[in-house]
N, C-alpha and C positions, 0 to 999 in steps of 0.2 A: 750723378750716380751711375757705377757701370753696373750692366746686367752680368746676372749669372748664362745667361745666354752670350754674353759677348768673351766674357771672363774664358767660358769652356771655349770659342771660337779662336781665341787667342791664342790660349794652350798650343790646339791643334796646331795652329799656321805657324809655330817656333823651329827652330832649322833643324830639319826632316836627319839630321845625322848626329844632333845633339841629346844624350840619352835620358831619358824621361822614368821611368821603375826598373827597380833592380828587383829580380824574382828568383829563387833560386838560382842563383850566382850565377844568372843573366841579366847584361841590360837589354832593354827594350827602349828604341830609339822614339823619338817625336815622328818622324817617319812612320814608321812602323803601327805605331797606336791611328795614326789619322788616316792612313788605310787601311786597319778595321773599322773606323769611324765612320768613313767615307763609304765601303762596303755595306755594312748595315744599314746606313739612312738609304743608299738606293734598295736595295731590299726592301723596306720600308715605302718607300714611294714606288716599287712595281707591284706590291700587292693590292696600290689603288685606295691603301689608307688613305683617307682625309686630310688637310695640313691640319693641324693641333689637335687629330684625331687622339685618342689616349693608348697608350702602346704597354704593355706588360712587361717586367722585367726584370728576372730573376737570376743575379748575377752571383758569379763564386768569387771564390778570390783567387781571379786572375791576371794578368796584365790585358788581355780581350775584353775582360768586362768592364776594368777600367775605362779601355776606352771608345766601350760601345756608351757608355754614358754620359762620355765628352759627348760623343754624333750625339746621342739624343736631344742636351741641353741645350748643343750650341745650334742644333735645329728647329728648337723649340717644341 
């Protein structure tokens, strides 16, 4: 059985120029999303949260919060 954790890791690590959401008639690449991913989780780890500490998170609909969700899941 694969985890939703491994599932959202996946996502991420797919070829960084291969495009992933289309948002008002932009795409947004796999790149792109996994460096906000990436961003946020360190964010995340320099505030000195805890690992599996519980993190708040109130996303709109946009392609950033798409994939501040990936970083979160595939971070656990």
């Amino acid at each position: 059985m694969t985890s939703l954790a491994r599932l959202a890791a996946d996502a991420l690590a797919r070829d960084p120029a291969r495009p992933a959401i289309e948002f008002e008639n932009r795409w947004f690449t796999w790149g792109e999303l996994r460096q906000v991913a990436e961003r946020m989780t360190a964010a995340i780890e320099a505030s000195g949260a805890a690992p599996g500490a519980p993190v708040a998170f109130t996303p709109r609909n946009r392609p950033g919060c798409i994939a501040a969700l990936l970083g979160l899941i595939a971070a656990g």
